[in-house]
C-alpha positions as CSV (number, residue, x, y, z in Angstrom):
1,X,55.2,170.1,-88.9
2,X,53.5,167.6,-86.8
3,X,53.8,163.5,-87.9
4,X,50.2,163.3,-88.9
5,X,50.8,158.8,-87.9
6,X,52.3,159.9,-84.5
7,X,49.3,161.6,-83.5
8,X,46.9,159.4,-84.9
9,X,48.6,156.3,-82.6
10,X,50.4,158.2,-79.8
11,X,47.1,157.4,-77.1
12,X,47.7,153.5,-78.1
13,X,51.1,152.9,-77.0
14,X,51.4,149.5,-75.7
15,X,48.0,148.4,-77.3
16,X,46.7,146.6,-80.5
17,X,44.9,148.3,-83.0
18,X,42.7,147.5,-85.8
19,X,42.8,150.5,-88.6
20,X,40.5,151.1,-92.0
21,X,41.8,150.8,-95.5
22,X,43.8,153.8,-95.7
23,X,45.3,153.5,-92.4
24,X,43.9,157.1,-91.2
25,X,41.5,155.7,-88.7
26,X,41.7,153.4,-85.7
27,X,38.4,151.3,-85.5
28,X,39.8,149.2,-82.4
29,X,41.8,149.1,-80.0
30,X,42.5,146.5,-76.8
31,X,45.6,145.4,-74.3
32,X,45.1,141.8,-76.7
33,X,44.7,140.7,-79.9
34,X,41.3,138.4,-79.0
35,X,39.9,142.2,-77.8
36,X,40.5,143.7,-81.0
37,X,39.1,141.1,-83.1
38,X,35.6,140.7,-80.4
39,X,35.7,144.7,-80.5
40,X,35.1,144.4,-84.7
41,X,32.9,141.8,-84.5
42,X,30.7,144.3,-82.3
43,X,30.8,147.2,-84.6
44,X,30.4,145.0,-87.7
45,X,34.1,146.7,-89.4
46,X,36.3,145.1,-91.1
47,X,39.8,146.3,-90.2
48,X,43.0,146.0,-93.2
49,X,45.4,146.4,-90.8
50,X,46.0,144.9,-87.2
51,X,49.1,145.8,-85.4
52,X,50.9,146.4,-82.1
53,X,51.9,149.9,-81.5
54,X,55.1,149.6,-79.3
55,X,56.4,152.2,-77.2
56,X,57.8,155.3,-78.7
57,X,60.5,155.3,-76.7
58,X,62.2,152.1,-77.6
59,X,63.8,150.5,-80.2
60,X,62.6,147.1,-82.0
61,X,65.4,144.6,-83.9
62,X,63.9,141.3,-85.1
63,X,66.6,138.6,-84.8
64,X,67.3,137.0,-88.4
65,X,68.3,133.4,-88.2
């Protein structure tokens, strides 16, 4: 069985991505955060989720002070 979120953000590795309200579309994308935002201002969207899609092959561990 194939990870339906996987292959919805596999092609924006690396990339910033605005997605709808139910997460099952991306509606921007851009190397920045400012390109993101100036792509949704373009298509007149308003995105509930903007996030940075690192790459798959790594590992993330936020440091808790």
């Amino acid at each position: 069985m194939k990870n339906k979120r996987y292959e919805l953000l596999r092609k924006f590795e690396k990339k910033w991505i605005a997605l709808n309200k139910n997460s099952s579309k991306v509606l921007a994308s851009g190397k920045t955060i400012e390109e993101v935002e100036k792509s949704l201002k373009n298509i007149k969207e308003k995105a509930s989720i903007i996030e940075y899609i690192m790459p798959f092959n790594s590992y993330f561990s936020p440091l808790c002070l």
